[in-house]
PDB file of N, CA, C and O in Angstrom:
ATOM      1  N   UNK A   1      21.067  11.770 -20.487  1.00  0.00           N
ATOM      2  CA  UNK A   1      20.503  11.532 -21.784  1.00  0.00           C
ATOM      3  C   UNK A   1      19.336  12.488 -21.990  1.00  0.00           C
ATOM      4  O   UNK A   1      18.546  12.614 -21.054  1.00  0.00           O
ATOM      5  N   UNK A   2      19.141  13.173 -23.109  1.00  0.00           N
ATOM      6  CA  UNK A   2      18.172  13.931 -23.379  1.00  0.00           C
ATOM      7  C   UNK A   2      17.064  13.191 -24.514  1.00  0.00           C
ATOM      8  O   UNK A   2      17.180  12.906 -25.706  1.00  0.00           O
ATOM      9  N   UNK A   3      16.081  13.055 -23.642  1.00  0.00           N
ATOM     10  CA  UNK A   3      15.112  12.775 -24.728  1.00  0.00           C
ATOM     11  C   UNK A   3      13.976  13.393 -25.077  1.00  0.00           C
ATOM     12  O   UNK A   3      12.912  12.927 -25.484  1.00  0.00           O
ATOM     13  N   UNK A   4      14.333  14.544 -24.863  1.00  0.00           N
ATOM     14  CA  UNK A   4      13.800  15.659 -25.699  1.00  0.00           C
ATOM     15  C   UNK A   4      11.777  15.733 -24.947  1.00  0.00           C
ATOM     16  O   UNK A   4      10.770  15.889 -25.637  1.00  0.00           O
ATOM     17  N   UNK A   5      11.842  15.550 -23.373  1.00  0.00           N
ATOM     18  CA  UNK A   5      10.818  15.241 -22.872  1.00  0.00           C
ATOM     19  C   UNK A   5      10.688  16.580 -22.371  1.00  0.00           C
ATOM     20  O   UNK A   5       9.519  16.709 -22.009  1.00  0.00           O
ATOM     21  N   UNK A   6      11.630  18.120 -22.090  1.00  0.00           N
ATOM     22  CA  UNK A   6      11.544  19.309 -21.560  1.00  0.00           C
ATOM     23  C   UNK A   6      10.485  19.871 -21.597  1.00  0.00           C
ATOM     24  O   UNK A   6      10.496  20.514 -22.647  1.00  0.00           O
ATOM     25  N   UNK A   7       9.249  20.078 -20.915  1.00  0.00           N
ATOM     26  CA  UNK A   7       8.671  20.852 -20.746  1.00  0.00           C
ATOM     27  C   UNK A   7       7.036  19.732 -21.428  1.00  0.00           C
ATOM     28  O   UNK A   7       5.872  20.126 -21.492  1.00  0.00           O
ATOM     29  N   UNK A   8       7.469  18.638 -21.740  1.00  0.00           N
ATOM     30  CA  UNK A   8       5.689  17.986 -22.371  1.00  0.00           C
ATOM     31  C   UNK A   8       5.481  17.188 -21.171  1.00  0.00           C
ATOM     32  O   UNK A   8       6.370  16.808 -20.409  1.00  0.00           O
ATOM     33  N   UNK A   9       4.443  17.005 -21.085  1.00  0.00           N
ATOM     34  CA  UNK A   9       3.329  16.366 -20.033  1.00  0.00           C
ATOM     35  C   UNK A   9       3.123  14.597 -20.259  1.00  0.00           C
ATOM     36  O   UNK A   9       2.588  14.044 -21.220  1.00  0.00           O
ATOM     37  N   UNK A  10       3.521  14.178 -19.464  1.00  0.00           N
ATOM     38  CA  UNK A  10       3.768  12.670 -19.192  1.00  0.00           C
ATOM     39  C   UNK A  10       2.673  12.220 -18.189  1.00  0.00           C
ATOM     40  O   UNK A  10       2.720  12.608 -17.022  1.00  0.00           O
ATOM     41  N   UNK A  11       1.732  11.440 -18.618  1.00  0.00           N
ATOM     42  CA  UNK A  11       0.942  10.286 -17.600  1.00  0.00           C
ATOM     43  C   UNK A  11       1.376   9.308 -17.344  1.00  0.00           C
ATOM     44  O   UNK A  11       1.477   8.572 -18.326  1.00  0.00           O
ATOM     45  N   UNK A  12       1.807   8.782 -16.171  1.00  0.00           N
ATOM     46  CA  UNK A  12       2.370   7.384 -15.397  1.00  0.00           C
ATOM     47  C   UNK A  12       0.854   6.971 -14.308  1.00  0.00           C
ATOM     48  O   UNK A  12       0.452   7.484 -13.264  1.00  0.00           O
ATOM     49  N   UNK A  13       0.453   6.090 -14.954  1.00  0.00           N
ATOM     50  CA  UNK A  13      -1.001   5.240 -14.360  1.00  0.00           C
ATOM     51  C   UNK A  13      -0.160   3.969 -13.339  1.00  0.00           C
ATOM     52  O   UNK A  13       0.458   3.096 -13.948  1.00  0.00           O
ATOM     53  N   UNK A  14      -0.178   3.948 -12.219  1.00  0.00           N
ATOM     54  CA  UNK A  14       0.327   3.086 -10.996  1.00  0.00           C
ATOM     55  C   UNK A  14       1.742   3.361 -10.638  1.00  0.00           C
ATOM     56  O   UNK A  14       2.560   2.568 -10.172  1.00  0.00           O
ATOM     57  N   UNK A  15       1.903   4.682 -10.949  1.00  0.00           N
ATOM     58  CA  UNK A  15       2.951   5.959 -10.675  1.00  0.00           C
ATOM     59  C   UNK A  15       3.518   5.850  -9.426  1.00  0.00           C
ATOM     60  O   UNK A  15       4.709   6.123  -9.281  1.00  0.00           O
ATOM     61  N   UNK A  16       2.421   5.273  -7.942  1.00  0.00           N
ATOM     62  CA  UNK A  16       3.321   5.730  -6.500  1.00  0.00           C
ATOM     63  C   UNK A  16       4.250   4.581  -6.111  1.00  0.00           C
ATOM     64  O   UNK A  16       4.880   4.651  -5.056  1.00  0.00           O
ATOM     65  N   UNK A  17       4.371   3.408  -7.013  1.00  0.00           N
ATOM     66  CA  UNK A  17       5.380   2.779  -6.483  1.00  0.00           C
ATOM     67  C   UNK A  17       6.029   1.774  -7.726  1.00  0.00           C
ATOM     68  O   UNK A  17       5.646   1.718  -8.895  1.00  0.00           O
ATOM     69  N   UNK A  18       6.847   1.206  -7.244  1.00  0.00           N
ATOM     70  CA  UNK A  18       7.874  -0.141  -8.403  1.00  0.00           C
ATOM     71  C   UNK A  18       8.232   0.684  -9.663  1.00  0.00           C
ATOM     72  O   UNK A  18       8.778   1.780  -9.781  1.00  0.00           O
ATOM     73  N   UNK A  19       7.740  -0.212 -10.582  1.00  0.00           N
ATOM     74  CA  UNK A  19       8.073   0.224 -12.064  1.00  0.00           C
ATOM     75  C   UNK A  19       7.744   1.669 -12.464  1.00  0.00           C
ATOM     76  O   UNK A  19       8.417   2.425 -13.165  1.00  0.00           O
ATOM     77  N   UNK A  20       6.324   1.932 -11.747  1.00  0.00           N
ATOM     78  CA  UNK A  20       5.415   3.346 -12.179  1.00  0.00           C
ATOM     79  C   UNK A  20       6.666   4.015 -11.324  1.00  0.00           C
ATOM     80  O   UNK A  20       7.583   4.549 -11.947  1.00  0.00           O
ATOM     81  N   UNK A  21       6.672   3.982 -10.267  1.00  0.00           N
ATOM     82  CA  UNK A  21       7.451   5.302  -9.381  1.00  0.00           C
ATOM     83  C   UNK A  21       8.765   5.453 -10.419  1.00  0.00           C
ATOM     84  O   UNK A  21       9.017   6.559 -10.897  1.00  0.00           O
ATOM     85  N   UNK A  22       9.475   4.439 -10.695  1.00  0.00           N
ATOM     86  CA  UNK A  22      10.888   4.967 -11.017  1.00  0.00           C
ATOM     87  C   UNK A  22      10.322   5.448 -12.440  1.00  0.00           C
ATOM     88  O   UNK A  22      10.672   6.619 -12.589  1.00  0.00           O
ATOM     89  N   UNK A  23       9.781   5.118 -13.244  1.00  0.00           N
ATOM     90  CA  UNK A  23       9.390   5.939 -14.313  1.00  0.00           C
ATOM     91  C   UNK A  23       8.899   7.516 -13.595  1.00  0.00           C
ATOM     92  O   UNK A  23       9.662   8.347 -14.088  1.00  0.00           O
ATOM     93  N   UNK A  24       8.635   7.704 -13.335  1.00  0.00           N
ATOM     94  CA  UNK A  24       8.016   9.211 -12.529  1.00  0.00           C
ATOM     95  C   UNK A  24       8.876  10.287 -12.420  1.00  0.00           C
ATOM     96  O   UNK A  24       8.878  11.500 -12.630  1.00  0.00           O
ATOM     97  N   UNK A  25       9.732   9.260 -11.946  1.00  0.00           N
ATOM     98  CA  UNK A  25      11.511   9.783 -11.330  1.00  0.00           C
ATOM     99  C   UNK A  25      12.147  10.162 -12.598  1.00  0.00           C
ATOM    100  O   UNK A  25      12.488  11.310 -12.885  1.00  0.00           O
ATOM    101  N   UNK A  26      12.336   8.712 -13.629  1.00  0.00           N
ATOM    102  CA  UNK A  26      13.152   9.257 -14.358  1.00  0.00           C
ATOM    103  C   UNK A  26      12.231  10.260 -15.892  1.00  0.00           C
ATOM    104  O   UNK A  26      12.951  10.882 -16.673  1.00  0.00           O
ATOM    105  N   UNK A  27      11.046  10.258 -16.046  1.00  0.00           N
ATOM    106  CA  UNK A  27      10.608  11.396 -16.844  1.00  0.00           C
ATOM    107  C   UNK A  27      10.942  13.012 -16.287  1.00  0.00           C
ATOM    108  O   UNK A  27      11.207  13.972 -17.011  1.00  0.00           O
ATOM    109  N   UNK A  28      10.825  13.002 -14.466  1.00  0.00           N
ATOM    110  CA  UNK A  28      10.728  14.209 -14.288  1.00  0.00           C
ATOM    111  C   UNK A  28      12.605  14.339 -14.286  1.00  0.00           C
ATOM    112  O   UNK A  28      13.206  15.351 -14.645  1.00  0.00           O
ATOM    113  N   UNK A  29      12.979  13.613 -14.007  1.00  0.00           N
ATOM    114  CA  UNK A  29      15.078  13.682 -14.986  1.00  0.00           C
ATOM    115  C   UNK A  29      15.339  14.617 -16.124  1.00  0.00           C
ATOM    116  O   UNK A  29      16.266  15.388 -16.371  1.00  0.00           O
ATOM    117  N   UNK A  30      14.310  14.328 -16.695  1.00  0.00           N
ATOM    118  CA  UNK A  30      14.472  14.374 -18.350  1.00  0.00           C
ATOM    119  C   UNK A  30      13.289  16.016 -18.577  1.00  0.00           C
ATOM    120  O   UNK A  30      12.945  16.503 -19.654  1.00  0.00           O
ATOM    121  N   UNK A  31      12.938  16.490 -17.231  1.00  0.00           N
ATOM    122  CA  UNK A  31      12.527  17.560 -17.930  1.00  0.00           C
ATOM    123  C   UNK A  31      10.797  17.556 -17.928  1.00  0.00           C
ATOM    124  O   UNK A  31      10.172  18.513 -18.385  1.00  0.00           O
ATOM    125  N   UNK A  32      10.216  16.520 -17.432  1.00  0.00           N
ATOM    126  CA  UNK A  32       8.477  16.586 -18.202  1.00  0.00           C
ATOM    127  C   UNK A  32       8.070  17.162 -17.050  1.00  0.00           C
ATOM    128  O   UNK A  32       8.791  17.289 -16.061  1.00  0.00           O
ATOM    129  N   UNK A  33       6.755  17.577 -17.147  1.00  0.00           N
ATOM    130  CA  UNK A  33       6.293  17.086 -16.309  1.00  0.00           C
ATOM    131  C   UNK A  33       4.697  16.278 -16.340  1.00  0.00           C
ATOM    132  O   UNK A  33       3.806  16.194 -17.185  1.00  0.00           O
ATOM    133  N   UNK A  34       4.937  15.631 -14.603  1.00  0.00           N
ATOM    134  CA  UNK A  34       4.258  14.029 -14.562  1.00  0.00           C
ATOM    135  C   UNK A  34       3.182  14.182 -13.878  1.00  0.00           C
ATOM    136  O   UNK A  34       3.142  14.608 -12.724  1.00  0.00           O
ATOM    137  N   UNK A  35       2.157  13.811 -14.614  1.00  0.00           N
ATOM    138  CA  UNK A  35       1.013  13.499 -14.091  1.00  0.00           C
ATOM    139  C   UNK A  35       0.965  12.028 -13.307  1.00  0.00           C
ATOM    140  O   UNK A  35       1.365  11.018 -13.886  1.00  0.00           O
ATOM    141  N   UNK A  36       0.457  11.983 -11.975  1.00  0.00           N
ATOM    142  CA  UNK A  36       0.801  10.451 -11.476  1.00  0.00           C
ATOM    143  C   UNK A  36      -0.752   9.826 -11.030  1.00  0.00           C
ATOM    144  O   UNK A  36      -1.325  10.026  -9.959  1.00  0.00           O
ATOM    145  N   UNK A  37      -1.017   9.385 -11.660  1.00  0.00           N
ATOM    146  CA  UNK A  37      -2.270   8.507 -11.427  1.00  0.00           C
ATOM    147  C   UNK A  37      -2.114   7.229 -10.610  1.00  0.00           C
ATOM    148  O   UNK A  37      -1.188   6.450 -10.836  1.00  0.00           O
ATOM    149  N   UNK A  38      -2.890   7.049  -9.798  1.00  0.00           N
ATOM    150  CA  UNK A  38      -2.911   5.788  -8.747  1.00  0.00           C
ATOM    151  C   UNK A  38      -4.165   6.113  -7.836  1.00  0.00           C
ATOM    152  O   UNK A  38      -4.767   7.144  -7.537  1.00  0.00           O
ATOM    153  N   UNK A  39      -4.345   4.113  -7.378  1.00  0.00           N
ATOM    154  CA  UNK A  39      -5.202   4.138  -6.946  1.00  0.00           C
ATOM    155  C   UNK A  39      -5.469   4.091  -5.164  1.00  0.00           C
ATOM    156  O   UNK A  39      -6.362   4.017  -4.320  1.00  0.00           O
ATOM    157  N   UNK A  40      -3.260   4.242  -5.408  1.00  0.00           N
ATOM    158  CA  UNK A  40      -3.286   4.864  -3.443  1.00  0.00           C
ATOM    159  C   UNK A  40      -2.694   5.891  -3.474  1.00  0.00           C
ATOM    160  O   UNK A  40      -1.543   6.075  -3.871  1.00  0.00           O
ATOM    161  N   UNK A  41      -3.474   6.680  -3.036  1.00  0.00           N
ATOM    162  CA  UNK A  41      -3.160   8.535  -3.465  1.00  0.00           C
ATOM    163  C   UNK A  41      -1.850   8.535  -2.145  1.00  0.00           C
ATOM    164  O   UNK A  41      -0.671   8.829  -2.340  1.00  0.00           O
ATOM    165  N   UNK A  42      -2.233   8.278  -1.322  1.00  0.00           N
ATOM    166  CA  UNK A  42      -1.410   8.765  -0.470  1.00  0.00           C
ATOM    167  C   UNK A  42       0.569   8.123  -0.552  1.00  0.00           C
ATOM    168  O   UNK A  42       1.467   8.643   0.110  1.00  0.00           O
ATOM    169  N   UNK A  43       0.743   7.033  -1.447  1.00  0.00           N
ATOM    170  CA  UNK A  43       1.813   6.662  -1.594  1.00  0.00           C
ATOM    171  C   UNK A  43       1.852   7.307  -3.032  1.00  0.00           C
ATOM    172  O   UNK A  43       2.879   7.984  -2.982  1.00  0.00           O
ATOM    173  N   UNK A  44       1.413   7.442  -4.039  1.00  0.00           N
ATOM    174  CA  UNK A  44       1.481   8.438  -5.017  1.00  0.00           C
ATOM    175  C   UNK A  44       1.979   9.723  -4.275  1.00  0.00           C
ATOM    176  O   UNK A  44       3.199   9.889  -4.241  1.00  0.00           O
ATOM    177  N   UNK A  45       0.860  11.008  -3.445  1.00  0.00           N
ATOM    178  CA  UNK A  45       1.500  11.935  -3.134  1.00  0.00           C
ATOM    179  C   UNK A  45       2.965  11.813  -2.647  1.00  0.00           C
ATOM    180  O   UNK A  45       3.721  12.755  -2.883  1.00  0.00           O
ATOM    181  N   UNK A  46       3.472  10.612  -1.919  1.00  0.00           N
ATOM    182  CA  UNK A  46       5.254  10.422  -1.136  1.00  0.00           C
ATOM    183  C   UNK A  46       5.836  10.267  -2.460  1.00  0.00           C
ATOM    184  O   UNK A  46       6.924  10.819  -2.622  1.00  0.00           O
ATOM    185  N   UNK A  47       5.348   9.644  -3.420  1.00  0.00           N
ATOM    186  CA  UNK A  47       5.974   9.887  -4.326  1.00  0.00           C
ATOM    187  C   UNK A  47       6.406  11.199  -5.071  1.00  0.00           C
ATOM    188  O   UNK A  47       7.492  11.593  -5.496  1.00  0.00           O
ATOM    189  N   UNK A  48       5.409  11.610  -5.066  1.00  0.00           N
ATOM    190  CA  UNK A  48       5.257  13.087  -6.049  1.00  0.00           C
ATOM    191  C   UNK A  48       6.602  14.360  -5.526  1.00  0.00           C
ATOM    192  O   UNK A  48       7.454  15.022  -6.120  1.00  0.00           O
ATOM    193  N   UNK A  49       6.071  14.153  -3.834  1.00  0.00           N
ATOM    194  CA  UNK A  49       6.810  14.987  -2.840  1.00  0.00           C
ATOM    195  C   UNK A  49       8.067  14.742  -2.749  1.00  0.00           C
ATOM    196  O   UNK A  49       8.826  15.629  -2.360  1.00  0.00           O
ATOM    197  N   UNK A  50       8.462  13.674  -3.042  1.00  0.00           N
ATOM    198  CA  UNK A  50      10.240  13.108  -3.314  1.00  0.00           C
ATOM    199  C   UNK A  50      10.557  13.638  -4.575  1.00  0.00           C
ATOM    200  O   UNK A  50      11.739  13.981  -4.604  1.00  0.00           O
ATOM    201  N   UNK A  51       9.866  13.870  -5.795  1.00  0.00           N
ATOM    202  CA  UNK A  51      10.921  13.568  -6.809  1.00  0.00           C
ATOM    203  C   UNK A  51      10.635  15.686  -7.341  1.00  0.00           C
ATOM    204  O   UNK A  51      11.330  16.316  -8.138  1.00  0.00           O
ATOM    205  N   UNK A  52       9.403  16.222  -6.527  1.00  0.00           N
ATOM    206  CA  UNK A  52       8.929  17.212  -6.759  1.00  0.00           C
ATOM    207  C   UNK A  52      10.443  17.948  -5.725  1.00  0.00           C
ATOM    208  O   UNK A  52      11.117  18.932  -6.033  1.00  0.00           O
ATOM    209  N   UNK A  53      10.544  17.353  -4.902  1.00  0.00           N
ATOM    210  CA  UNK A  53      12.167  18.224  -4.009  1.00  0.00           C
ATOM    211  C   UNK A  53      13.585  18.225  -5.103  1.00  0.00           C
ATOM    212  O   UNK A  53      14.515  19.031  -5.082  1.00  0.00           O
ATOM    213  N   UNK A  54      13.413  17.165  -5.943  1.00  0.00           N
ATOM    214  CA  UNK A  54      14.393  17.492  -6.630  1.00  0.00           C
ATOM    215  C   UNK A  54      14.007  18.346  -8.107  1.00  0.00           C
ATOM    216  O   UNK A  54      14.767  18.438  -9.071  1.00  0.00           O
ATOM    217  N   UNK A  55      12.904  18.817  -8.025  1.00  0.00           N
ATOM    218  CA  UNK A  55      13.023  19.772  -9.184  1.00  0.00           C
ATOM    219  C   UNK A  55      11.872  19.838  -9.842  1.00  0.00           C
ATOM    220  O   UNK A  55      11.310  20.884 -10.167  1.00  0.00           O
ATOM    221  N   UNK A  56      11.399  18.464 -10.108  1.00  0.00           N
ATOM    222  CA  UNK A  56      10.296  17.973 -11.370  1.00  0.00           C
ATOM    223  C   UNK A  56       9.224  18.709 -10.969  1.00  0.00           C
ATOM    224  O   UNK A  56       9.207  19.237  -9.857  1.00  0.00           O
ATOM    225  N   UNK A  57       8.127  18.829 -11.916  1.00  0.00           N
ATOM    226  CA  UNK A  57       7.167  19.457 -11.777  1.00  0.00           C
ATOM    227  C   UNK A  57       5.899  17.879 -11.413  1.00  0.00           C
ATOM    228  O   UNK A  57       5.894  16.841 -12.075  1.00  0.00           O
ATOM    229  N   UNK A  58       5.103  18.145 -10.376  1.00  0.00           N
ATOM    230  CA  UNK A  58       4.326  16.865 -10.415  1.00  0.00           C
ATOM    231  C   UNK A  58       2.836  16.981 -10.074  1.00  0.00           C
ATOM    232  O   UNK A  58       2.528  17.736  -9.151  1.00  0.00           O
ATOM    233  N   UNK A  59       2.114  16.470 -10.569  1.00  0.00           N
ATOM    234  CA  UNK A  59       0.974  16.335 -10.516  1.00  0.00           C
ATOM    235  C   UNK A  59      -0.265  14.887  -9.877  1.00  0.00           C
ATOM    236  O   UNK A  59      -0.728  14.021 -10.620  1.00  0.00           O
ATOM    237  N   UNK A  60      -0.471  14.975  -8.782  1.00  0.00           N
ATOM    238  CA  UNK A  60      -1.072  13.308  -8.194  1.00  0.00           C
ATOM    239  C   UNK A  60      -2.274  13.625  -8.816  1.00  0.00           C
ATOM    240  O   UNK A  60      -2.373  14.683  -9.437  1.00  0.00           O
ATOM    241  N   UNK A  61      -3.378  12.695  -8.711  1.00  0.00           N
ATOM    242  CA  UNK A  61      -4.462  12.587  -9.581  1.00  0.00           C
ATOM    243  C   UNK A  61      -5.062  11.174  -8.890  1.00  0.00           C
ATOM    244  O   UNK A  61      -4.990  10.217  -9.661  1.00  0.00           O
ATOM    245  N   UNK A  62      -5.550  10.923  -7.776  1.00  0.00           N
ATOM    246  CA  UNK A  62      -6.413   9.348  -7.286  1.00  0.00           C
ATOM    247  C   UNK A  62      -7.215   9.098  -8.505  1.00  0.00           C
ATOM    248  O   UNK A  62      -8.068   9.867  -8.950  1.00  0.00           O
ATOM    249  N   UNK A  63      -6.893   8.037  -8.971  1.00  0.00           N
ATOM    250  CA  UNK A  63      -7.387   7.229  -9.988  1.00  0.00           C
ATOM    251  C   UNK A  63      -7.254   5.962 -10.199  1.00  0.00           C
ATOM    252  O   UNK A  63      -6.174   5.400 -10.012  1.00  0.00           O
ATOM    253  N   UNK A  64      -8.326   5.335 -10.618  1.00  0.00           N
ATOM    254  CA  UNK A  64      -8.841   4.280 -10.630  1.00  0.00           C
ATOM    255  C   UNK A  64      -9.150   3.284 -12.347  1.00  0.00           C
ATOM    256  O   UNK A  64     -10.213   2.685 -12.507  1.00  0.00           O
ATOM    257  N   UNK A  65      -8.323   3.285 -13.166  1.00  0.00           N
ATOM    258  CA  UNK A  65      -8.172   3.252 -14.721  1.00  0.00           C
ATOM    259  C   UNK A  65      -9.053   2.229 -15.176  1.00  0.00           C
ATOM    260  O   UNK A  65      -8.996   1.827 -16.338  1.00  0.00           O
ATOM    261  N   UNK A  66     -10.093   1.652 -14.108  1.00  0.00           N
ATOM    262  CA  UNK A  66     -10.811   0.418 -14.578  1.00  0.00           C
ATOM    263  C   UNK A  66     -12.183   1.000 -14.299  1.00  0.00           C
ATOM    264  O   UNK A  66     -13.199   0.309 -14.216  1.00  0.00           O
ATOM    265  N   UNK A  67     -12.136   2.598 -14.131  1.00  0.00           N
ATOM    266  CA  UNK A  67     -13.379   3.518 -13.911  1.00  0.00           C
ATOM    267  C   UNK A  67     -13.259   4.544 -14.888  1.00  0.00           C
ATOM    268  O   UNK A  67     -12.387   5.398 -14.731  1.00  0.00           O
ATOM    269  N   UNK A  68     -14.096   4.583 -15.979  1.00  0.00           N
ATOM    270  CA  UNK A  68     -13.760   5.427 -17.229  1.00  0.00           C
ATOM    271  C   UNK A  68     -14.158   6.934 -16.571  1.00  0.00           C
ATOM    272  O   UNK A  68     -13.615   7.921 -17.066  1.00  0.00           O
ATOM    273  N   UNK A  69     -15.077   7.099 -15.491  1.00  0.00           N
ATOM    274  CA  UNK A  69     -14.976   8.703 -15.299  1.00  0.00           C
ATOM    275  C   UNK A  69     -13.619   9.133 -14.469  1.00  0.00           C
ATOM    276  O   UNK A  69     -13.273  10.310 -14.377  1.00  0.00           O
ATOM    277  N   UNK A  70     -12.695   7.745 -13.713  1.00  0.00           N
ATOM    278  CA  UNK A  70     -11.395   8.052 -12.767  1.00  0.00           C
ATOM    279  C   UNK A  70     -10.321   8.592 -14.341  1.00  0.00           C
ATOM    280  O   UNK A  70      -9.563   9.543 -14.531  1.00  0.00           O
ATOM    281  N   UNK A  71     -10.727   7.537 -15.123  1.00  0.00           N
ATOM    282  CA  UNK A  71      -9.484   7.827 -16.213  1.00  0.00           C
ATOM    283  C   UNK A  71      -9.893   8.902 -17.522  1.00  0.00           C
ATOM    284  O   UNK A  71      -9.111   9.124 -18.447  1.00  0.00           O
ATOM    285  N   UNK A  72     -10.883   9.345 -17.442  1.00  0.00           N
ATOM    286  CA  UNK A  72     -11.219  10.947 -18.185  1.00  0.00           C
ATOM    287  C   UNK A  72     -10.517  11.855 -17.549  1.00  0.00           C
ATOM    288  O   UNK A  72      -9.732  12.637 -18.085  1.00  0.00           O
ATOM    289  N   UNK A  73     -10.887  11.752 -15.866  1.00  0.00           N
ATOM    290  CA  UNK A  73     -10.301  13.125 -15.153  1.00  0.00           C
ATOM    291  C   UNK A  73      -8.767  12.701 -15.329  1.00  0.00           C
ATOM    292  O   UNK A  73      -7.947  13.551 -15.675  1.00  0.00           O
ATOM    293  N   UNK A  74      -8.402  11.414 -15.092  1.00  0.00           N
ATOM    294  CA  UNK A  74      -7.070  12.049 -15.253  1.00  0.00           C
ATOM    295  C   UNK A  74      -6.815  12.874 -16.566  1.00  0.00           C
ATOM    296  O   UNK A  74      -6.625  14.086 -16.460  1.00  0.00           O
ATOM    297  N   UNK A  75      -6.809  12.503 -17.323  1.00  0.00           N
ATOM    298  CA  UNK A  75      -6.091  13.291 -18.563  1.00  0.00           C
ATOM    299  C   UNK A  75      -6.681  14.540 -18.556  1.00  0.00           C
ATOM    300  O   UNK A  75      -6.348  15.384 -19.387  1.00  0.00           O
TER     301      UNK A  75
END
C-alpha cells in the first residue's frame, strides 16, 4: 500500500517497542523516514538497527516527552 509517506519525516514517541516499534517498521515500509524517540535508547537503537537492515532510513533520539527540553530536541 502506498501512502504516499516516500521520502517525509515521521516521529514515533515510545518507538523501541509494542505498538511504537511496529509503527517504525511499518512507516519505514512505506518509504519515510523515522525519527524514534524513547525513553530506553538502547531498545530503541535494536530497534532502529533491525528495521534500518532492511532499508529504512532511521533516526534514535533518547527522549523523555514529559521533559519539554527532551521533546524540543526531538523534533
Amino acid at each position: 500500500m502506498d501512502l504516499g509517506l516516500r521520502g517525509k519525516v515521521v516521529i514515533v514517541t515510545g518507538g523501541a517497542r509494542g505498538l511504537g516499534r511496529a509503527m517504525v517498521e511499518g512507516f519505514a515500509e512505506e518509504g519515510a523516514n523515522v525519527v524514534v524517540g524513547d525513553i530506553l535508547p538502547d531498545i530503541a537503537m535494536e530497534t532502529s538497527e533491525k528495521v534500518g537492515m532492511s532499508g529504512g532510513r532511521i533516526l534514535t533520539v533518547k527522549t523523555d516527552v514529559t521533559q519539554k527540553a527532551d521533546a524540543d530536541n526531538l523534533v
